[in-house]
Each structure stands twice: as structure tokens, then as C-alpha cells.
C-alpha positions, -999 to 999 in steps of 0.1 A, spaced: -337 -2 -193 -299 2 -199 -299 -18 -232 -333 6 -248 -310 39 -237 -278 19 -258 -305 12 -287 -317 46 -287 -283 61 -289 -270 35 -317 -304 46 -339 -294 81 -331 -262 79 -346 -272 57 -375 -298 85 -381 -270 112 -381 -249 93 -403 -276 89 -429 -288 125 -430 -251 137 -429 -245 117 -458 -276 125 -481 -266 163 -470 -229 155 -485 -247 139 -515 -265 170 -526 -242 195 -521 -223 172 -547 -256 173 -567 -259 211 -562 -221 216 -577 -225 196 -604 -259 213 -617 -239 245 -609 -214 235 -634 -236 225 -659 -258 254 -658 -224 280 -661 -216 260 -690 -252 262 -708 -246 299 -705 -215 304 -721 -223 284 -750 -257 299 -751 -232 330 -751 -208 320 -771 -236 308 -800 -247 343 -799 -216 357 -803 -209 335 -832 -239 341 -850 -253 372 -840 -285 365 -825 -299 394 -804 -306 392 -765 -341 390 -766 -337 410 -729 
């Protein structure tokens, strides 16, 4: 009985490990499309700026 208790604990913590890592892995995800979007929007800024297209909002 002792050994399924020390099974179930070591699954726990493999579990936890896991999700704490995918959870660590999108945030990183999440940044990077952050970044990527602010920089969509200030050259879809800038090109306006440049070349005078109108905000269509």
C-alpha cells in the first residue's frame, strides 16, 4: 500500500512539473505575440504617416 501512496505522489509531482512548465511556455508565447503585434501597429502607423493614408476608423 505504502509503495501506490509513493507512486501517486511521484505522478503528482511529475504532473505539476509538466503543467507548470507548459504554463511558463506560454506566457513566453504570449510575450512574444505581444511584441509582435505592438510592432505591426507602429509600422502600420508609421506607413500611414509616411504616406498619408487615412484611418479608415
Amino acid at each position: 500500500m505504502q509503495e501506490i501512496i509513493i507512486y501517486k505522489d511521484f505522478i503528482t509531482e511529475i504532473k505539476s512539473l509538466i503543467y507548470n512548465r507548459q504554463y511558463e511556455a506560454m506566457k513566453a508565447v504570449n510575450k512574444e505575440l505581444l511584441g509582435l503585434y505592438w510592432e505591426i501597429g507602429k509600422e502600420i502607423n508609421r506607413q500611414q504617416k509616411e504616406k498619408g493614408w487615412e484611418n479608415p476608423w
